[in-house]
C-alpha positions as CSV (number, residue, x, y, z in Angstrom):
1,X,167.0,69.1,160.8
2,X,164.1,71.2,160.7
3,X,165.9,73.5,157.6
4,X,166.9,70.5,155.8
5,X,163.4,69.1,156.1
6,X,162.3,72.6,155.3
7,X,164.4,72.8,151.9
8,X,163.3,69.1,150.9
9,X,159.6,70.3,150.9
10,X,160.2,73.2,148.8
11,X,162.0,71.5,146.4
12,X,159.3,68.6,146.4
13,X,156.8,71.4,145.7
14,X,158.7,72.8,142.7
15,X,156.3,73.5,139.8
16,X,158.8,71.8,137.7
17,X,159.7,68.3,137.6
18,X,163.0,68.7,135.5
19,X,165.5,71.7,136.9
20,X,167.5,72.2,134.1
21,X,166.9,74.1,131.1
22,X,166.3,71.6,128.3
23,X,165.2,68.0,128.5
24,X,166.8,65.1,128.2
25,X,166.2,63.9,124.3
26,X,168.2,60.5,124.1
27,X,166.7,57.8,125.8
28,X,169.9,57.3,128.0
29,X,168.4,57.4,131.1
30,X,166.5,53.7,130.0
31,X,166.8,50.7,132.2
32,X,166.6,49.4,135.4
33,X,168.4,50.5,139.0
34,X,168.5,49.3,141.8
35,X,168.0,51.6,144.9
36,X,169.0,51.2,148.4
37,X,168.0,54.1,151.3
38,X,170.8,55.0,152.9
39,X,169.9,57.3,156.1
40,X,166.6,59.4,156.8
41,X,165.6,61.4,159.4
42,X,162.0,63.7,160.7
43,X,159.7,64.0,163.2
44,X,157.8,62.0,165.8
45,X,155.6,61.6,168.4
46,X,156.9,60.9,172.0
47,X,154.6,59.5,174.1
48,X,156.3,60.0,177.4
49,X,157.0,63.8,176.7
50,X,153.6,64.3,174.8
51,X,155.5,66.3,172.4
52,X,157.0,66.0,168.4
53,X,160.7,65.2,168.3
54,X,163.8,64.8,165.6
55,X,164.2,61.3,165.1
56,X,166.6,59.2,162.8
57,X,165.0,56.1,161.1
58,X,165.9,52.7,159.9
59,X,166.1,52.7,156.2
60,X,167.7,49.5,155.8
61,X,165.5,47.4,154.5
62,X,164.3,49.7,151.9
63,X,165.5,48.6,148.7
64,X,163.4,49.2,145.1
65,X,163.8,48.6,141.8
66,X,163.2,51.6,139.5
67,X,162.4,50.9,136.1
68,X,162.7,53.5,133.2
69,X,161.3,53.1,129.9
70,X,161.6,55.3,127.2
71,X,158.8,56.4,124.9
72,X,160.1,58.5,122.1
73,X,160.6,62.1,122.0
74,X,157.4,64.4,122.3
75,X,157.1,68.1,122.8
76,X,156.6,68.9,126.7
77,X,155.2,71.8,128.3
78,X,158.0,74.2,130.1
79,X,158.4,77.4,131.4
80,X,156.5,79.9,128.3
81,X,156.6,77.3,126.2
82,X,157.4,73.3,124.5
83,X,159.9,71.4,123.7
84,X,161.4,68.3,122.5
85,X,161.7,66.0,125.4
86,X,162.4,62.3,125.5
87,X,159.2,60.8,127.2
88,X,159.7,58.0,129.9
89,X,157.2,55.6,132.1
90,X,158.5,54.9,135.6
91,X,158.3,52.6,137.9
92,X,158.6,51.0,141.3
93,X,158.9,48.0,143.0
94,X,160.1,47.6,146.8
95,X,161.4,44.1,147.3
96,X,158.2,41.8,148.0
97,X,156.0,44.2,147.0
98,X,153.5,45.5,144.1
99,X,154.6,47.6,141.5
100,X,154.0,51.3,141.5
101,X,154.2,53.9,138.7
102,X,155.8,57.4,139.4
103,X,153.6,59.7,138.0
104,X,153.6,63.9,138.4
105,X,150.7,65.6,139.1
106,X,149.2,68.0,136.9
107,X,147.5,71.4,137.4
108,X,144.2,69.8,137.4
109,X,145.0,67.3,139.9
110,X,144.9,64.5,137.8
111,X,148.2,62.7,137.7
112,X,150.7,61.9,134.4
113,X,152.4,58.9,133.5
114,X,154.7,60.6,131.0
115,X,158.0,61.6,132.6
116,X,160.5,64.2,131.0
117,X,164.1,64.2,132.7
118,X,166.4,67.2,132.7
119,X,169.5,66.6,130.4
120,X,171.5,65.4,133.7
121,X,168.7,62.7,134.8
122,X,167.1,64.4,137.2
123,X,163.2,63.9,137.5
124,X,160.6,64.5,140.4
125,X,157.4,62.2,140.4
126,X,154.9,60.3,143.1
127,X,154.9,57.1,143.7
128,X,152.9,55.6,146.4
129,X,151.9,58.6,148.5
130,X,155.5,59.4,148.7
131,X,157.6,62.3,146.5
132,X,160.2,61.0,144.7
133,X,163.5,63.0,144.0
134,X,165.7,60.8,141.2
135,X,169.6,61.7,139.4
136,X,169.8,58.6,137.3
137,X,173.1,60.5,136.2
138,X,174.5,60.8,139.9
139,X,172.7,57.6,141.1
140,X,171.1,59.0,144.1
141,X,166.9,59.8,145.2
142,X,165.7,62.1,147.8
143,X,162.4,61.1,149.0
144,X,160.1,63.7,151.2
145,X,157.5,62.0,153.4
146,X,155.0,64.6,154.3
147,X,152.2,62.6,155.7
148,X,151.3,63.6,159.4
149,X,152.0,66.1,162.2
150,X,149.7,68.9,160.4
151,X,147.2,66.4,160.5
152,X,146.7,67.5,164.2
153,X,146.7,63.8,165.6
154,X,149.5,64.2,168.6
155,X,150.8,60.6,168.4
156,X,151.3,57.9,165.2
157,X,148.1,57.8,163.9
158,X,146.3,54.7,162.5
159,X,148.8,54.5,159.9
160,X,152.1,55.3,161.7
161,X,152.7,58.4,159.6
162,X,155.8,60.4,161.0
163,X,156.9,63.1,158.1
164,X,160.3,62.0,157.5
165,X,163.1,62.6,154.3
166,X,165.1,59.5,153.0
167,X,167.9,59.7,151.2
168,X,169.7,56.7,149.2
169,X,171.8,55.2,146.1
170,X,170.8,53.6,143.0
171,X,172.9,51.4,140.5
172,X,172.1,50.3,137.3
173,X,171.4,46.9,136.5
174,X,170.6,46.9,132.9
C-alpha cells in the first residue's frame, strides 16, 4: 500500500503535466465523460490503537462529470523548449455539486486554466484541493489525496482529511 501510495505522489509531483513527447494537436479529446471511482485506499487514524493504519474507502458514490473544451492550438512550454499543443479548459462537477475547473500549477504558484494533453489523452491538473490523473484515451483517473497525516494532527482533523489514492473509469457522453 504504502509503495503504491508512494509511486502515486511522485507521479502527482511530476514537473510535467503531459508524459509523452508531443502534445495532443486535434481537439479529439473534446466532450464530456462521465466518471465513476471505482476502489481507493490510504491511511487513517485509529482511535482505539492511537496509531495511522491502511484503510480501504467507499468510493461509491463518487461520480463527476468531466468536461473538456478545446481552445485551439497554441505553442506550450516543454522540456527546452515550445510547441504546438491543442489547448483545453477542464472541468468538474460531482453529482449535486458546484463546478470546479482543473487547473495546473505554475512555477510561480499561481495556477493555469490552459490544459495541454499528451498525444494519448493523458493530462494531470487540480481540481478542488485534489490532484487529478486523467487518460481520456484509456478512460480511467488516478486521483492522489495528500491532505493530512504530515500535518501532525494524530486523529481526523476538523476536516476529516485521511491521505488516500482513488482510482476510477470514465465514459464518454458526448
Amino acid at each position: 500500500m504504502r509503495a503504491i501510495v508512494a509511486l502515486a505522489l511522485a507521479v502527482a509531483c511530476s514537473p510535467f503535466q503531459a508524459w509523452a513527447e508531443e502534445f495532443d494537436t486535434t481537439g479529439n479529446f473534446a466532450g464530456s465523460y462521465l466518471c465513476i471511482g471505482e476502489a481507493a485506499g490510504g491511511v487513517i487514524f485509529d482511535k482505539d490503537q492511537k496509531r495511522w493504519r491502511g484503510a480501504v474507502f467507499d468510493v461509491s458514490s463518487n461520480k463527476f462529470v468531466v468536461n473538456v473544451k478545446a481552445l485551439g492550438v497554441r505553442d506550450a512550454p516543454f522540456a527546452a523548449g515550445a510547441e504546438p499543443a491543442m489547448q483545453y479548459n477542464i472541468s468538474l462537477r460531482p453529482f449535486g455539486g458546484e463546478e470546479y475547473p482543473c487547473q495546473d500549477r505554475i512555477h510561480d504558484g499561481a495556477f493555469k486554466r490552459e490544459l495541454s494533453l499528451s498525444q494519448d489523452g493523458r493530462v494531470h491538473c487540480i481540481a478542488s484541493l485534489r490532484d487529478i490523473i486523467f487518460s481520456f484515451s484509456a478512460l480511467r483517473y488516478m486521483s492522489p489525496y495528500a491532505i493530512g497525516f504530515v500535518t501532525g494532527i494524530d486523529g481526523p482533523d476538523d476536516f476529516g482529511n485521511s491521505p488516500n489514492l482513488e482510482v476510477g473509469e470514465c465514459s464518454r457522453i458526448n
